[in-house]
Each structure stands twice: as C-alpha cells, then as structure tokens.
C-alpha positions in Angstrom: -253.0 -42.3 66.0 -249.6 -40.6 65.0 -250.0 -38.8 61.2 -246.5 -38.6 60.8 -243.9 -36.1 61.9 -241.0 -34.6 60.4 -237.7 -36.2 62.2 -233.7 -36.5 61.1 -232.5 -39.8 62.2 -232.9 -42.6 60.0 -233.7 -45.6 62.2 -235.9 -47.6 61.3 -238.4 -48.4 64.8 -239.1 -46.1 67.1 -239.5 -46.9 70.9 -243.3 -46.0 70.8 -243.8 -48.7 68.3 -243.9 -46.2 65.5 -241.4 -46.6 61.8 -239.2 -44.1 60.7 -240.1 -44.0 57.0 -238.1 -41.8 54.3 -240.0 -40.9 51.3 -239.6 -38.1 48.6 -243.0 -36.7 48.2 -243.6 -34.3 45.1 -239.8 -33.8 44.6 -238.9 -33.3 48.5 -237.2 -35.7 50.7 -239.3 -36.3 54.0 -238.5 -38.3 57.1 -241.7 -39.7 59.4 -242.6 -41.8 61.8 -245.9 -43.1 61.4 -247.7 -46.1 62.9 -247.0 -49.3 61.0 -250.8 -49.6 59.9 -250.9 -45.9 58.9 -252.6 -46.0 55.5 -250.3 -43.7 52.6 -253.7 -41.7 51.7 -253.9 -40.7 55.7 -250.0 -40.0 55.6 -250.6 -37.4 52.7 -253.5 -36.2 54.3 -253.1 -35.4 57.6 -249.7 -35.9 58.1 -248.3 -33.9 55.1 -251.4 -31.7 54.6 -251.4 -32.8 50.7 -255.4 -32.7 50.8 -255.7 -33.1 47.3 -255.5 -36.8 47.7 -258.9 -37.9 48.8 -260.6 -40.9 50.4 -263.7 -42.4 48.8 -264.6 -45.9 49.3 -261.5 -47.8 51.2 -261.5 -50.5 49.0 -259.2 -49.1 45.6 -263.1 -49.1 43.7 -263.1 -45.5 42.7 -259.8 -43.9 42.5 -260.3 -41.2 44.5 -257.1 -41.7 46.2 -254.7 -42.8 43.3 -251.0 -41.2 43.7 -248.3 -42.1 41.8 -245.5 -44.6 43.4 -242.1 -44.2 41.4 -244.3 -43.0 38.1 -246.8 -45.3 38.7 -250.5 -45.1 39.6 -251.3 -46.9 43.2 -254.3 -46.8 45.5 -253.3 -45.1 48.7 -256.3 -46.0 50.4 -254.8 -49.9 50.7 -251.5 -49.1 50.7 -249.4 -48.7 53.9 -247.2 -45.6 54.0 -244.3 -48.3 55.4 -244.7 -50.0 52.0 -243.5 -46.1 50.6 -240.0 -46.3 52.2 -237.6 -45.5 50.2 -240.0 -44.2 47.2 -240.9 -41.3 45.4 -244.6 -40.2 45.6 -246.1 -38.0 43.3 -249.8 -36.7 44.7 -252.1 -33.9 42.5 -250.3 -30.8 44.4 -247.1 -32.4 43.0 -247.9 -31.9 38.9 -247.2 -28.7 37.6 -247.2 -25.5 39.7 -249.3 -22.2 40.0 -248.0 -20.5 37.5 -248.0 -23.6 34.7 -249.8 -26.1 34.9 -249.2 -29.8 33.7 -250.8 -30.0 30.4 -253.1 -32.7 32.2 -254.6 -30.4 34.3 -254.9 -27.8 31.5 -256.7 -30.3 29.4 -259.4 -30.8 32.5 -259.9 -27.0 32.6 -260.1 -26.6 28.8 -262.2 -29.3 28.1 -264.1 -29.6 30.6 -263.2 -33.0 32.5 -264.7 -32.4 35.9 -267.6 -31.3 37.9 -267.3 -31.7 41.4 -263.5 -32.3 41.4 -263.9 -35.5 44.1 -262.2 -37.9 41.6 -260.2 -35.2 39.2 -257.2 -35.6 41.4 -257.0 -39.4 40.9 -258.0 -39.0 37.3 -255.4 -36.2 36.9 -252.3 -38.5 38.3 -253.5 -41.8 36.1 -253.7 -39.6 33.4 -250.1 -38.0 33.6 -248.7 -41.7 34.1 -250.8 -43.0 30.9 -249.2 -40.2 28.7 -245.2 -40.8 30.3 -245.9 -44.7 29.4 -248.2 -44.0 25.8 -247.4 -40.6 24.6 -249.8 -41.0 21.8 -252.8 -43.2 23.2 -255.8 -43.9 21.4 -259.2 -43.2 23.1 -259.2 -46.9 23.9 -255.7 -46.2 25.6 -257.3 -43.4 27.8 -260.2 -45.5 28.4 -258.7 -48.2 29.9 -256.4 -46.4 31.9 -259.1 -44.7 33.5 -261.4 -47.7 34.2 -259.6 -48.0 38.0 -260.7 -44.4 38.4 -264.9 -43.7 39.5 -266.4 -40.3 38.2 -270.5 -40.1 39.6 -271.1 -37.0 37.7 -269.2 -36.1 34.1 -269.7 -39.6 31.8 -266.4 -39.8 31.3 -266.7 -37.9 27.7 -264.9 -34.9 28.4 -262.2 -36.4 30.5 -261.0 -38.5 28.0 -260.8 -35.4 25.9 -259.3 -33.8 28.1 -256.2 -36.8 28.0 -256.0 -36.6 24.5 -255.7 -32.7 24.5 -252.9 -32.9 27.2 -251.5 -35.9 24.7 -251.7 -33.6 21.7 -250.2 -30.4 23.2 -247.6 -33.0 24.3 -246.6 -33.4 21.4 -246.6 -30.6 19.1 -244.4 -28.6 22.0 
C-alpha cells in the first residue's frame, strides 16, 4: 500500500491507480499520491511522519485521531485522504511550536489534562477549534465539544480546566 509520496505535477490519477492529492498540512503545501482508499490518519502517519495523530478504534468513537479540516475538527480514521484535496489540515505537531506553545497545550501541561497522552492530541485540536469558534465557553461549552473525544484514564476534570485556562489566557493577552 503506497503512504504517499512527495511529487510536482498536479494530475489528478496516476497510471498505477494511485490520486495525486494537494493538501496544505500544518501551514505547508504538499503534493501525494496515495491510493484512493488511503485513510487521512494513515496519510499523516506513515506518509507524512506526523505521529502525533493516532489510531484508536477505526470507527470515529474515541477521538484519538481528530485533526482539524479547514479549522474544523474531523475524524481521520473515516476520512479518505482524497476527500482532503484541496484543504488545509491542521494535526497536533501543527499548533504552536517548540519554543511557544499554543495556549491549549499550555493549559494541558499546567493543569494537568493528560496521563498517558493517547487521546491529548485529539483533545488538544478539538479544543483549539472550540476556543476559535467560542472564545469564552462555559464548562458546558468545553464539555460538549469534547464528548466526540474518549479519555480511559484522567475523568475529564482537569482537561476541561485545562480549556478554560487556555480560554482565559486568551483573553486577557
């Protein structure tokens, strides 16, 4: 199975069967070609080494794998990476950088909104879309943003506190 490799040209089909898909993931422009039934989350995986984006049930039940399609949370487990022509993907390796962090990903540090870290990338990217849509959500807001997103070990508790601590610093910068 073909993970996607870099290419120029911008046809559309391939002679091996494959589609030449153009995408701009976490702000750069990439051309592929990937088998038409290539899932996105094995795209970002193993075809763009964006490991942060992780596969846990195949079925869009915990979250695991949300990215963020044109600012807004999908499932990448179900989606196609055909069906992300032409749009701009945002995974966890995308928000902030080393040396600042998005204040979503400060809030999970500060307030402690992970344990094992399987579902804080999913959690992370609902999160930041939540706060660009609400920028003052209420813990109900958080709540039900995050219902679409599976945590086995935290309780949820200190990742909605981490949201509304990203919220806050927000907007009092």
């Amino acid at each position: 199975m073909s993970y996607g490799r870099a290419g120029t040209s911008e046809v559309r089909e391939t002679r091996t069967g494959e589609r030449r898909v153009t995408l701009t993931v976490n702000g750069e422009r990439r051309v592929v070609e990937v088998e038409p039934r290539l899932l996105l989350a094995h795209l970002l995986r193993e075809g763009l080494s964006l490991r942060g984006t992780h596969l846990g049930c195949d079925t869009t039940n915990c979250g695991a794998c949300t990215v963020l399609l044109d600012g807004e949370p999908v499932k990448s487990c179900t989606m196609l990476a055909v069906q992300a022509d032409g749009h701009e993907v945002t995974t966890v390796e995308g928000l902030g950088t080393p040396g600042e962090l998005d204040p979503v990903q400060e809030g999970f540090s500060r307030e402690h909104g992970l344990q094992c870290g399987f579902c804080t990338a999913g959690m992370m990217l609902t999160a930041r879309a939540l706060l660009d849509r609400v920028p003052d959500p209420s813990e109900e807001d958080v709540r039900w943003a995050l219902s679409g997103n599976l945590c086995r070990c935290t309780g949820y508790q200190n990742i909605v506190k981490a949201v509304l601590w990203a919220a806050d610093q927000e907007r009092t910068s």
